[in-house]
Backbone as CSV, one residue per row, in Angstrom:
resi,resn,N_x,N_y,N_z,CA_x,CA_y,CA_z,C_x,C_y,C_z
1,UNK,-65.434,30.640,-115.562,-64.484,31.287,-114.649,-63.080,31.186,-115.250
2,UNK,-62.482,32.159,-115.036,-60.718,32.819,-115.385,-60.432,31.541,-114.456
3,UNK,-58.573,31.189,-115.499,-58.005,30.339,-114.558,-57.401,31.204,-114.022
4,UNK,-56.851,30.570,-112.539,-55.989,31.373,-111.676,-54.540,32.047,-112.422
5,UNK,-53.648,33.336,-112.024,-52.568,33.825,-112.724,-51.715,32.281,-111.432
6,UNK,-50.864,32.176,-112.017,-50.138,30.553,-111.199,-48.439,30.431,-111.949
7,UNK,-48.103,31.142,-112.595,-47.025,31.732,-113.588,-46.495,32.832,-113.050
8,UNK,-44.622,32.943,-112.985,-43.593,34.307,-112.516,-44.187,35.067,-113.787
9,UNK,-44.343,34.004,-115.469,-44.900,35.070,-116.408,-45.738,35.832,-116.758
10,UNK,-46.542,34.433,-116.344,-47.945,35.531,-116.112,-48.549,36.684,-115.431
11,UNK,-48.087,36.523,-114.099,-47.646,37.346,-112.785,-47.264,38.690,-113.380
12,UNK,-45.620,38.600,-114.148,-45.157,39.683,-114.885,-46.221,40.237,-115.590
13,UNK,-46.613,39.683,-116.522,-47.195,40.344,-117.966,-48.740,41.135,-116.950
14,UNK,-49.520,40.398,-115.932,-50.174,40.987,-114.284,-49.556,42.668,-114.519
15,UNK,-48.243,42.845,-113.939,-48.058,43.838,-113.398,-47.766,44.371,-114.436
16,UNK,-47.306,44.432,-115.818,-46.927,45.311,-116.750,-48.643,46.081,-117.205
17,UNK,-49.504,45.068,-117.296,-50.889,45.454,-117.478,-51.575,46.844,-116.708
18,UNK,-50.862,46.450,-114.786,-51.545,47.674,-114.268,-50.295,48.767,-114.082
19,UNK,-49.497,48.280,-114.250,-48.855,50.074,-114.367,-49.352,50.527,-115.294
20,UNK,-49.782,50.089,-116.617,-49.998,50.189,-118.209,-51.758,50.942,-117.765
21,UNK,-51.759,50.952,-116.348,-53.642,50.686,-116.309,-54.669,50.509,-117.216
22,UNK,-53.965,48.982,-117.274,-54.826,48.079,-118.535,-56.321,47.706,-117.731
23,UNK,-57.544,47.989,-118.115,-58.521,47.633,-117.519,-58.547,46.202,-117.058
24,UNK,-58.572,45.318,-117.995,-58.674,43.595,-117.902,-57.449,43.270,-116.424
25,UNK,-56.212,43.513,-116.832,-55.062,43.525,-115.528,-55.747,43.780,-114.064
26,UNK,-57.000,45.039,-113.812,-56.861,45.222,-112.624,-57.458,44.728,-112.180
27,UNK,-59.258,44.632,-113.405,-60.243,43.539,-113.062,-60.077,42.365,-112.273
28,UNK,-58.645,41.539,-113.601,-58.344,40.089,-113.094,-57.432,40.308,-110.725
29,UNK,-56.548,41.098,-111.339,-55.876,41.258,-110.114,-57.503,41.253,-109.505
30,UNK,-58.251,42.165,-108.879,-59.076,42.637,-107.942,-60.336,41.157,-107.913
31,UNK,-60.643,40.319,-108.931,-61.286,39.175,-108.864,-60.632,37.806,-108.423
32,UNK,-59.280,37.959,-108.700,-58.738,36.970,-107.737,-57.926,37.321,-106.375
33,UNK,-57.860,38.446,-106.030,-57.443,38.678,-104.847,-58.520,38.964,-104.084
34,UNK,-59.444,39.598,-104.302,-60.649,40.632,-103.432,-60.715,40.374,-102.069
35,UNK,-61.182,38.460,-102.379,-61.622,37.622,-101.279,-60.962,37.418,-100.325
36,UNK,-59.301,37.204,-100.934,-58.838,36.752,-99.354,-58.848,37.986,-98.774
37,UNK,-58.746,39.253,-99.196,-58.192,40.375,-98.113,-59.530,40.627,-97.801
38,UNK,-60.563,40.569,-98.276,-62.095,40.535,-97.616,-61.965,39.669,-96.449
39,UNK,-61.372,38.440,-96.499,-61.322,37.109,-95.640,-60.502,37.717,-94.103
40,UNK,-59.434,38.248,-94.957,-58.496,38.775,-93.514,-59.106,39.840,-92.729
41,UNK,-59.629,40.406,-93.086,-60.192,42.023,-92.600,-61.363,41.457,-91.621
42,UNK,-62.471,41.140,-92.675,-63.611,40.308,-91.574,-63.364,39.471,-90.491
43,UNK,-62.418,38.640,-90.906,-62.354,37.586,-89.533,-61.370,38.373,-88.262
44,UNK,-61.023,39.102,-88.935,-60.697,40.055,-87.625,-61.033,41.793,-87.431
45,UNK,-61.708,41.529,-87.195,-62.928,42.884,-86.637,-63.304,43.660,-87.368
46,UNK,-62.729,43.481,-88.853,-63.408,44.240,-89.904,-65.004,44.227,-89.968
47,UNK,-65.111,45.351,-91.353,-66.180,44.459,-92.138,-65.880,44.977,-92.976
48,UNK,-66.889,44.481,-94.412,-66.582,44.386,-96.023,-66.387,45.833,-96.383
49,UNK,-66.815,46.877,-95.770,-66.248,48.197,-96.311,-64.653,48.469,-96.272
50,UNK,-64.494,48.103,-95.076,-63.162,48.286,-94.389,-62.311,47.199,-94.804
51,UNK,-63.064,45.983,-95.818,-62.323,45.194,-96.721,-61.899,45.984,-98.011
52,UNK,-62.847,46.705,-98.654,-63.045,47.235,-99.541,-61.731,48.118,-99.862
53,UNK,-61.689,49.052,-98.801,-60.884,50.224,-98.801,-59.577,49.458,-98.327
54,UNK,-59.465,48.898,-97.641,-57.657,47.768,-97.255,-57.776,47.633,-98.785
55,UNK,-58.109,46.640,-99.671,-57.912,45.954,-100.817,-57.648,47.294,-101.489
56,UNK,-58.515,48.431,-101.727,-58.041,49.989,-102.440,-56.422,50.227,-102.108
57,UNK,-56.489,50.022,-100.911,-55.050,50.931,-100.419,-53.929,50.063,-101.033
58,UNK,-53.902,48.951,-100.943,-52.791,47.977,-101.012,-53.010,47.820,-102.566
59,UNK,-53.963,48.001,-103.539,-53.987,48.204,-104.892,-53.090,49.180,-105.284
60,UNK,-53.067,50.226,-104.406,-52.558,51.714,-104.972,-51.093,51.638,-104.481
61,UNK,-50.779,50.845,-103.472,-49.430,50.511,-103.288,-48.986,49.612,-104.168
62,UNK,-49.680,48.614,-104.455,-48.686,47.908,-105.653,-48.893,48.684,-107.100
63,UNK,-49.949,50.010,-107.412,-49.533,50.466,-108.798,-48.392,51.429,-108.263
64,UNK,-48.476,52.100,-107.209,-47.114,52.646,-107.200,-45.825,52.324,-107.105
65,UNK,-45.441,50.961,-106.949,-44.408,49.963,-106.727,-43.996,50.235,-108.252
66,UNK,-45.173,49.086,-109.024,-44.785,48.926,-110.357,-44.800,50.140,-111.561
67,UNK,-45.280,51.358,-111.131,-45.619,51.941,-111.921,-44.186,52.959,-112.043
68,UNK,-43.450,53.111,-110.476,-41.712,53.629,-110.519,-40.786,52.850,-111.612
69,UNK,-41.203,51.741,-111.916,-40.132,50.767,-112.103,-39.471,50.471,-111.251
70,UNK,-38.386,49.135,-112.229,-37.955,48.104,-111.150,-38.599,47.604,-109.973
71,UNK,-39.409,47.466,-109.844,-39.816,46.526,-108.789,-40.179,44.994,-109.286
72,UNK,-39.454,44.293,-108.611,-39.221,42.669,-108.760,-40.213,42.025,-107.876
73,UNK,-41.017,41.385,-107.851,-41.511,40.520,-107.331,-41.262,38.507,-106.911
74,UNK,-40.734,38.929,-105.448,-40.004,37.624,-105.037,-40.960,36.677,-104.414
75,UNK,-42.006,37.018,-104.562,-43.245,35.797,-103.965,-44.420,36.294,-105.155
76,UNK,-45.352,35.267,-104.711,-46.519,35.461,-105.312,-47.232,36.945,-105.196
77,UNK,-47.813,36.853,-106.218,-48.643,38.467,-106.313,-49.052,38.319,-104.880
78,UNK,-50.539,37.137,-104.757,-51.147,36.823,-103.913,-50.510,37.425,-102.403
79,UNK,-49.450,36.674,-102.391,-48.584,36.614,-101.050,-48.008,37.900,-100.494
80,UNK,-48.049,38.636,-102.060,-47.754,40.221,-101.287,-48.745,41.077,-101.262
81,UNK,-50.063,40.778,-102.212,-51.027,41.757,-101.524,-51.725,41.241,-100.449
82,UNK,-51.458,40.032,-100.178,-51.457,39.512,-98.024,-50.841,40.251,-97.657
83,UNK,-49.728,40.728,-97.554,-48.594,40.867,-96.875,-48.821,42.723,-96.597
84,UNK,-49.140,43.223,-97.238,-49.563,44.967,-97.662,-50.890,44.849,-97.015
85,UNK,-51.645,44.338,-97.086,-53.205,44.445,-96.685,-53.467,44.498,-94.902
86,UNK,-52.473,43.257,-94.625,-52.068,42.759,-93.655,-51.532,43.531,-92.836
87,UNK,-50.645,43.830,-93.145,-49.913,44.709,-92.655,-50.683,46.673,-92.193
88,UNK,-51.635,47.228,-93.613,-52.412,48.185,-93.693,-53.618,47.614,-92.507
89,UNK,-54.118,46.529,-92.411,-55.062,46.324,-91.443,-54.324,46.535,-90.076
90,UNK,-53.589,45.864,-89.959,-53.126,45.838,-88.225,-52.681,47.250,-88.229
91,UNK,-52.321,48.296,-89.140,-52.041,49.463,-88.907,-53.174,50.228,-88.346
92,UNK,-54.727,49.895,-89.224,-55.859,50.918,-88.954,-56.426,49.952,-87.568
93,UNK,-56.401,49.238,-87.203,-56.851,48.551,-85.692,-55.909,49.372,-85.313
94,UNK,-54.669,49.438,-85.299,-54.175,50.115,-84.083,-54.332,51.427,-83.815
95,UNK,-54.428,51.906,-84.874,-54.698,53.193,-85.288,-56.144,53.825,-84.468
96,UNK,-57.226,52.765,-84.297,-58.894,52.765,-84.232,-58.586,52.365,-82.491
97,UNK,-57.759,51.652,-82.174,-58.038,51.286,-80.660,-58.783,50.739,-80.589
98,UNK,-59.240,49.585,-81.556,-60.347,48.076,-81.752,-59.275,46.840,-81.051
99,UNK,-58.154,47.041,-81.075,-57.633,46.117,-80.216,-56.657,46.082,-79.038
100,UNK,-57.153,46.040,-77.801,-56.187,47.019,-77.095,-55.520,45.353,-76.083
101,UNK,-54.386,46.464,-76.393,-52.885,45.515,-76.302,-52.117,46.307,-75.368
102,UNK,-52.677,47.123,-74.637,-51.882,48.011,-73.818,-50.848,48.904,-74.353
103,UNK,-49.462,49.467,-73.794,-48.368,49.400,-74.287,-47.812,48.622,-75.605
104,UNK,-48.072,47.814,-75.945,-47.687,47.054,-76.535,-47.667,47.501,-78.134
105,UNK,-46.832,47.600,-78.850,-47.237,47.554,-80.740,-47.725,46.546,-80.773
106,UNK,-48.978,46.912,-82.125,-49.664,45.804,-81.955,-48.672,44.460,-83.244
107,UNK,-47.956,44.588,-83.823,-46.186,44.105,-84.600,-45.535,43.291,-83.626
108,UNK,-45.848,43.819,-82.297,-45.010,42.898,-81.313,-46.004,41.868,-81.453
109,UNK,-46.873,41.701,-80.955,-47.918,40.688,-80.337,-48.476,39.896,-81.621
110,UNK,-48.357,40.390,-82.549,-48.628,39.502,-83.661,-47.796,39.517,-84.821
111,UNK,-47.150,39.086,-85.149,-45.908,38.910,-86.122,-46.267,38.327,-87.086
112,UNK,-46.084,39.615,-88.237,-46.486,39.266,-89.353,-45.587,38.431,-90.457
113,UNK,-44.169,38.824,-90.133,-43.379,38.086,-90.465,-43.511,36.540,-90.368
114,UNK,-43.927,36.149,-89.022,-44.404,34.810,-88.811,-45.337,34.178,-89.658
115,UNK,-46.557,34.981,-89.819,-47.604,34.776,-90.306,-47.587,34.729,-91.630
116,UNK,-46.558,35.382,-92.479,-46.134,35.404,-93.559,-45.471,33.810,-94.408
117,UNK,-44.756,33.743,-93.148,-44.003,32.370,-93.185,-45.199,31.191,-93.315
118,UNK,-45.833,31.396,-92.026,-47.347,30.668,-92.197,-47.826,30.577,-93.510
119,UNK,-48.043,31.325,-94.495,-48.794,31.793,-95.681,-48.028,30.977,-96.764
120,UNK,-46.757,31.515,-96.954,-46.318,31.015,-97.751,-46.059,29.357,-97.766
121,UNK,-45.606,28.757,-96.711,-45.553,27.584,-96.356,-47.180,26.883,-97.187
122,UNK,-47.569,27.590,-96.985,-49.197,26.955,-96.622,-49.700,26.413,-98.249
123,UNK,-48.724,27.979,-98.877,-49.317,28.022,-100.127,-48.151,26.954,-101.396
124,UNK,-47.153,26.627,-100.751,-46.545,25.853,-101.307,-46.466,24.390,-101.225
125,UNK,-47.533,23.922,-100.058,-48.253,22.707,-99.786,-49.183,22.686,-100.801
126,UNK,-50.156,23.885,-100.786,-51.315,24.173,-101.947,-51.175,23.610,-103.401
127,UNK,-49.868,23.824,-103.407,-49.273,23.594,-104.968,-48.774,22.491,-104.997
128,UNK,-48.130,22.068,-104.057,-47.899,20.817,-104.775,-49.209,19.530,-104.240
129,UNK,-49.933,19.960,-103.659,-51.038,19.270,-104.017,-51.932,19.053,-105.182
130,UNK,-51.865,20.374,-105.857,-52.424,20.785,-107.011,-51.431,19.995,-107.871
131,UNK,-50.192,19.521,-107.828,-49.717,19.465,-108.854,-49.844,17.647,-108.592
132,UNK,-49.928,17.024,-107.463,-50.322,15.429,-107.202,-51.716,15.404,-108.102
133,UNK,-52.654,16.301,-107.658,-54.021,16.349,-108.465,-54.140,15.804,-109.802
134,UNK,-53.127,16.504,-110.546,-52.914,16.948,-111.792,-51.918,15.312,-112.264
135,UNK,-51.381,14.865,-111.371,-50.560,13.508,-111.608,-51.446,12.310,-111.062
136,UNK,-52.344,12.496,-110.775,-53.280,10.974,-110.129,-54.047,10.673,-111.340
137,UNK,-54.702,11.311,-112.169,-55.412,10.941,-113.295,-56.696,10.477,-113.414
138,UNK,-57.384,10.164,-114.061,-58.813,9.596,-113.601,-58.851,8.152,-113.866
139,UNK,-59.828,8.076,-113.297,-61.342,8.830,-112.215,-60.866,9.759,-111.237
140,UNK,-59.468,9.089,-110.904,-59.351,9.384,-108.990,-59.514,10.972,-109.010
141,UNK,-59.227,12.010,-109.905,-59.194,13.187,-109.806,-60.216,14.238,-109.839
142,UNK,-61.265,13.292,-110.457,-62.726,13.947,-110.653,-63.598,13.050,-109.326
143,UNK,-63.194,11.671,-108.711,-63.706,11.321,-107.722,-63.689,11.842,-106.389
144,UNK,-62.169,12.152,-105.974,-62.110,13.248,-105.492,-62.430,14.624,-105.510
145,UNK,-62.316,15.320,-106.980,-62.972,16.572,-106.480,-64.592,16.180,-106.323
146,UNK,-65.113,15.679,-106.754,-66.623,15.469,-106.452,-67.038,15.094,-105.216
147,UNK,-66.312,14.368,-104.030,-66.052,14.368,-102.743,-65.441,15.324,-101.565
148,UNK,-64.346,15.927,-102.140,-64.214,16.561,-101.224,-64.328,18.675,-101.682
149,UNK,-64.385,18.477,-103.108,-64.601,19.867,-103.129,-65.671,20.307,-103.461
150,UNK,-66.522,19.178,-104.176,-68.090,19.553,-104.915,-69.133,19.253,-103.487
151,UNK,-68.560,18.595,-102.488,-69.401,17.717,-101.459,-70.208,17.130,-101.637
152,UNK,-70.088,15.954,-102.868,-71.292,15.111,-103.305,-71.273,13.783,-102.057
153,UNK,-72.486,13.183,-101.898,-72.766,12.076,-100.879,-72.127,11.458,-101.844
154,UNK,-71.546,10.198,-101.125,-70.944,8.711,-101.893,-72.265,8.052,-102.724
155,UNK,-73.749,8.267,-102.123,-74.618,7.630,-103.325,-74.265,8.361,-104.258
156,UNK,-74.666,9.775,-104.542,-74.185,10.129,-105.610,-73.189,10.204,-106.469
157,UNK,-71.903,9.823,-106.025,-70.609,9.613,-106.138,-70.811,8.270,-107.380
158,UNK,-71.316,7.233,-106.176,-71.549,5.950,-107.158,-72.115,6.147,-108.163
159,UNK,-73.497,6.899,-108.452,-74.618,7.199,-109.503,-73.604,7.204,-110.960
160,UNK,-72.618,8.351,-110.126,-72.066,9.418,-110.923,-70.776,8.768,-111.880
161,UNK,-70.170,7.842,-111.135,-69.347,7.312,-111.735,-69.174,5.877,-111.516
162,UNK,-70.689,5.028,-111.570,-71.036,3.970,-112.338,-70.346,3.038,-111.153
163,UNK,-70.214,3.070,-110.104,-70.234,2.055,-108.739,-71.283,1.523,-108.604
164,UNK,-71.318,0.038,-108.249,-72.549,-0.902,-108.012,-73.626,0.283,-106.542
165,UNK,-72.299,0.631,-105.619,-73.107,1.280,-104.451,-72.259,2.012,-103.398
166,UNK,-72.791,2.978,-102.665,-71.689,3.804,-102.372,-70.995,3.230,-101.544
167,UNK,-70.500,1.951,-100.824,-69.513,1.288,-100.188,-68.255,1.124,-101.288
168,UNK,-68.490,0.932,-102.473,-67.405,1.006,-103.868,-67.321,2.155,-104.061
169,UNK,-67.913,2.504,-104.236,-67.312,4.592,-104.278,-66.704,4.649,-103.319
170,UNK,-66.901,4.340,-102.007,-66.180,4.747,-100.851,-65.016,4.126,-100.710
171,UNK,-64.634,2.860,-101.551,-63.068,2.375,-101.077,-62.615,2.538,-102.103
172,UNK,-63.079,3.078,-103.614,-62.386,3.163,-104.115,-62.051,5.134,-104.321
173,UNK,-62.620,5.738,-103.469,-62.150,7.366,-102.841,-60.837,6.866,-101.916
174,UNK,-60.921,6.183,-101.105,-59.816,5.515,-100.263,-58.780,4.883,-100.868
175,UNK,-58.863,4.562,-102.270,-57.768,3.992,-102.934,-57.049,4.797,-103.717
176,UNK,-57.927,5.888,-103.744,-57.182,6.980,-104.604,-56.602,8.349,-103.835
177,UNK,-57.306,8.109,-102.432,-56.444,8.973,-101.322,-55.244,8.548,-101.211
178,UNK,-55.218,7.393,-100.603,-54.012,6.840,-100.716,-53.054,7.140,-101.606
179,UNK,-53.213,7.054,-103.300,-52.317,7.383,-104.122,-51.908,9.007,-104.126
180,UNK,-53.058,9.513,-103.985,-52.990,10.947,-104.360,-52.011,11.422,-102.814
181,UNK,-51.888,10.571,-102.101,-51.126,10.908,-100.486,-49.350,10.104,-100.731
182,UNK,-49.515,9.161,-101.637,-48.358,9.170,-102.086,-47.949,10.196,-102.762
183,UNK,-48.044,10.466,-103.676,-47.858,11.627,-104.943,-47.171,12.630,-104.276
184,UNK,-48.822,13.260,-103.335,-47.928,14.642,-102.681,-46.997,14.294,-101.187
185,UNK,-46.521,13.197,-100.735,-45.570,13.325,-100.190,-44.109,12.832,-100.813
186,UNK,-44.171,11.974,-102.183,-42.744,11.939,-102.735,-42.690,13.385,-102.813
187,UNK,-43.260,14.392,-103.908,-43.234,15.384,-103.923,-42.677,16.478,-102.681
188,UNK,-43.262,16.443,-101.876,-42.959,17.167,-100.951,-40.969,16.759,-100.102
189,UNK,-41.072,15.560,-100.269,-39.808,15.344,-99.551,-38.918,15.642,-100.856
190,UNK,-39.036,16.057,-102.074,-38.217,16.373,-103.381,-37.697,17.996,-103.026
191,UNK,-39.234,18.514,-102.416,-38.957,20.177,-102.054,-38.398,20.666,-100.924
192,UNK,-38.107,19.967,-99.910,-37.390,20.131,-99.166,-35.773,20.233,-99.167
């Protein structure tokens, strides 16, 4: 698996690719975005076609962005094809009368702006967790991901990285939470 684009440069050299409609550029864009706007669409009254075609539309809005020139990008790719998709979904619900809100825009009642804020917030916790990850070192970093992202049992945990039994795997996951909970909160009170 591709590492994530996680770089303003990389990001750039991203969008010079699909105005350029570099095949590899749109691939990568459309394999790391697909999901979440699949994610947003479905969990609210979509389904994967109507993921399909949101993710089309908001593709064709960002080649037409970049493809005018000048267009700058002040958040993450990610964060703005949320933000376009997002925005294109609550347009075709309202549009479909799948969510009835009375009178109401459906912009009033759900604020995307908010939700935006939500997102980004969310995703800058993301990172600097990723970046405590990346500063805890091992074991603790492979003990942890093998706990909480691989979902291995603590026997296996122990097997895996040579604990008498999973009560020692288990305090020493707890000793490295701990650190890894230091990490990302010096961090975090630095970004504030």
């Amino acid at each position: 698996m591709t590492a994530k684009v996680n770089t303003i440069e990389e990001e750039k050299k991203l969008l010079e690719g699909l105005a350029n409609e570099d095949k590899s550029s749109i691939e990568r864009i459309y394999r790391e975005h697909y999901n979440m706007v699949q994610t947003l669409v479905v969990n609210n009254n979509g389904s994967t076609d109507d993921a399909a075609d949101i993710f089309q539309e908001s593709m064709i809005v960002l080649f037409e962005k970049v493809k005018n020139g000048g267009f700058e990008l002040h958040c993450q790719l990610k964060t703005f094809i949320y933000a376009v998709s997002r925005r294109l979904w609550l347009k075709k619900l309202n549009q479909q009368s799948r969510f009835s809100v009375g009178s109401y825009n459906i912009e009033e009642v759900v604020s995307v702006d908010e939700d935006m804020d939500v997102h980004e917030n969310r995703q800058k916790e993301f990172n600097l967790m990723e970046m405590a990850m990346n500063k805890i070192g091992e074991p603790c970093k492979s003990l942890l991901e093998a706990y909480y992202l691989q979902k291995k049992q603590m026997q296996a945990i122990a097997a895996d990285f040579g604990y008498t039994n999973a009560d020692n795997a288990k305090t020493q996951k707890y000793k490295c939470l701990v650190r890894l909970k230091k990490l990302f909160f010096a961090q975090y009170k630095n970004v504030e």
